[in-house]
N, C-alpha and C positions, 0 to 999 in steps of 0.2 A: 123233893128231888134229892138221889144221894152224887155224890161228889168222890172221884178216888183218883188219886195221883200212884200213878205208877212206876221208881224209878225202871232203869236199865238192868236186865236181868232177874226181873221180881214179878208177879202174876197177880191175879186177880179176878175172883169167880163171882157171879152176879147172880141171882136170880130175878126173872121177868116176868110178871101175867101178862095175858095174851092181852094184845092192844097197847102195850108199854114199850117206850123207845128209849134206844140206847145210841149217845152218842161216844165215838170215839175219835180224841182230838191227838195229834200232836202239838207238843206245846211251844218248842223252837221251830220245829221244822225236820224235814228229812229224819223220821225216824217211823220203822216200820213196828207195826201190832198187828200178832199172830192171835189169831180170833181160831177160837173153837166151840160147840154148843152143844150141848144134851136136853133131852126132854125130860121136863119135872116129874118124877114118877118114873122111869122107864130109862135107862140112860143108856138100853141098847141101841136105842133110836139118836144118832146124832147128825150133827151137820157135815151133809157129803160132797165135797169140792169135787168130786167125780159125779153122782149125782146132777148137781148142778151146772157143771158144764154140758151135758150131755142134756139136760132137759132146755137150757135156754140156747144151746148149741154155740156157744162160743167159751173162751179162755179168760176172756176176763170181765171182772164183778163191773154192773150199769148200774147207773139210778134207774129206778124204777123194776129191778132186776127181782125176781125172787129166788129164796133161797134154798136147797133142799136139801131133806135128811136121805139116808141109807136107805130109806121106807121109801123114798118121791113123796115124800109129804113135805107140803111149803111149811117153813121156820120164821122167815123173815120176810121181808121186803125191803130195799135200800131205799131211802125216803128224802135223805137228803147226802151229796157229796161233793166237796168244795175243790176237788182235785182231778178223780177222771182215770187215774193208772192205778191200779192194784193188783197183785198176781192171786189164783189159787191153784200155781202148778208146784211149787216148791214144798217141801217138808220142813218140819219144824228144823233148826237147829239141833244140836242133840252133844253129847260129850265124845261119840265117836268122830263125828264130821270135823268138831274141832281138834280131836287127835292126829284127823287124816290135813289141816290144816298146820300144826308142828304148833300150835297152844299149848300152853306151860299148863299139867295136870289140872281138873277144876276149875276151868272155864265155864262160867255162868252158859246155858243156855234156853231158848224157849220151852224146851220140850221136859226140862226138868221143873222152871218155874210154873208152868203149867200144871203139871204131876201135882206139883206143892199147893197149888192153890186148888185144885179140885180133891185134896186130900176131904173132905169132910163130907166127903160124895163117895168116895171108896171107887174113885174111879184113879188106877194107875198108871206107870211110867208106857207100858205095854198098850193103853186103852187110849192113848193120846191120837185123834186120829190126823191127817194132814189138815193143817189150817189154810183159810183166807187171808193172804199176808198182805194187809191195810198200808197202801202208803207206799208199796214193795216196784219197785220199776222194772223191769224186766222185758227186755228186748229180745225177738225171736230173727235170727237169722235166716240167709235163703235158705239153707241146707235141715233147716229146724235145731240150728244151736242156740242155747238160752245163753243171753249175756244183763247178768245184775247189772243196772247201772242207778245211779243216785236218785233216791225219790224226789218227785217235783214239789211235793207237800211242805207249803213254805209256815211259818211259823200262824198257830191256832187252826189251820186247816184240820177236815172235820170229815166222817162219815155218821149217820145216822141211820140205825136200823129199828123196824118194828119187828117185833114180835107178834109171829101170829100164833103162835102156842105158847103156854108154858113151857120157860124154857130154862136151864143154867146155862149163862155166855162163859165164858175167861177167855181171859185177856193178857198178854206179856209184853210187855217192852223189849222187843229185840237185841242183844248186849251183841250183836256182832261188828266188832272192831277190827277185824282184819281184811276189811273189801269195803267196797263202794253201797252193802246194804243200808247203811246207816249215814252215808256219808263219811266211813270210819271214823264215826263221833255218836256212838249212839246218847242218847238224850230220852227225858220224861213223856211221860201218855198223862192224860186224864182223861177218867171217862164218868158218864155222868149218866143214871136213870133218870127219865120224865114221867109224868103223870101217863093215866091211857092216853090213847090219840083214838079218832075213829078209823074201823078196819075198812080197809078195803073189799071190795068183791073178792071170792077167791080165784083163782089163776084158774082158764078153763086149755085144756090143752086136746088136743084134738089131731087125731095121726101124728104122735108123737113131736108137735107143732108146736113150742109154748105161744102165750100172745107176746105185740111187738114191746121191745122195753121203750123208756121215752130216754129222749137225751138232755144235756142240760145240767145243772146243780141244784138244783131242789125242785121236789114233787109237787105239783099242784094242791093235792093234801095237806102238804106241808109247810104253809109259806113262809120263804126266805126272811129271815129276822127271827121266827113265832119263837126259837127255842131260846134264844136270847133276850127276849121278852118277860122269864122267869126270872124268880129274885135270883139271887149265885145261892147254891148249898155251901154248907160248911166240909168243905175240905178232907177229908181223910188222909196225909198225908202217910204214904208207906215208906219206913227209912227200914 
């Protein structure tokens, strides 16, 4: 198992064989991670939060939920989630958004710590696509106004995902401190690879129908405790 701590503002890219689960913890609480993925070999193929909404017909990530690329080809499955709220309608952060917020030049954001840790991928600033924002609370009004409000993800709260392909994930620790995404305190991520798991059947969809997701916090697959069951990996801490 590997182990990585991820301060606020700083990224981190992973690679995964298919069958391999990837958990992503908050380590106090209320701090959101902006998740993105590319396929091993092929990195035009990524993870499509349009996609994906549109194949499971709704706005926001379930257990039991699968994941999909720009292809409709399944990535993931949610296996296990200790929370329930996550968004994948927002865009990464970025150094505009914070300029359009009156931040003092060189404000850490998702979308360049991202850049940075898929540097060895040759994937850039430009190729960063919208993330699944883990942990990210987001209220839809009558009128369809989105309102940020503070994530419910109280401290070690956890998502868990398989891989159903080869994949590269990264990962950023959210550094927005001027609103309610973080609880304007953003804080550490850890995330952690496991051994394979066994796959699941794949997703059979039918008239544009996917099948039903389950509800709940962890997958029958997956039982509740199992990942905690592992010895602790050693740490990689990112300063």
């Amino acid at each position: 198992m590997q182990a990585r701590h991820i301060r606020p503002g700083q990224g981190q890219a992973v690679e995964l064989k298919t069958g391999q689960l990837l958990q992503i913890q908050t380590v106090k609480g209320k701090q959101v991670a902006d998740f993105v993925a590319f396929t091993l070999g092929d990195t035009g193929e990524y993870l499509s939060t349009s996609a994906t909404r549109a194949t499971n017909a709704t706005i926001v990530p379930q257990l039991g939920m699968t994941l999909y690329s720009n292809r409709r080809q399944p990535l993931f499955e949610i296996v296990e989630d200790t929370v329930g709220r996550h968004d994948m309608l927002f865009a990464c952060c970025d150094p505009v958004r914070y300029e359009m917020l009156g931040a003092e030049p060189g404000h850490a954001s998702c979308r360049a710590a991202l850049t940075d840790a898929l540097t060895d991928y040759e994937i850039g600033f430009d190729r960063i696509p919208s993330p699944i924002n883990w942990f990210m609370n987001v209220g839809i009004q009558q009128r369809g106004e989105l309102e940020i409000r503070e994530p419910l993800a109280d401290a070690g709260d956890y998502v868990v995902l398989r891989a159903l392909k080869d994949v590269i994930a990264a990962v950023s620790a959210c550094p927005q401190d001027m609103g309610p995404t973080n609880a304007f305190n953003p804080t550490a991520l850890m995330i952690r690879v496991f051994r394979d798991a066994p796959l699941p059947d794949p997703p059979v969809i039918s008239n544009g129908v996917p099948p039903p997701t389950r509800t709940g916090t962890a997958s029958p697959a997956t039982p509740p405790g199992r990942l905690h069951d592992t010895p602790e990996a050693t740490v990689v801490r990112v300063e």
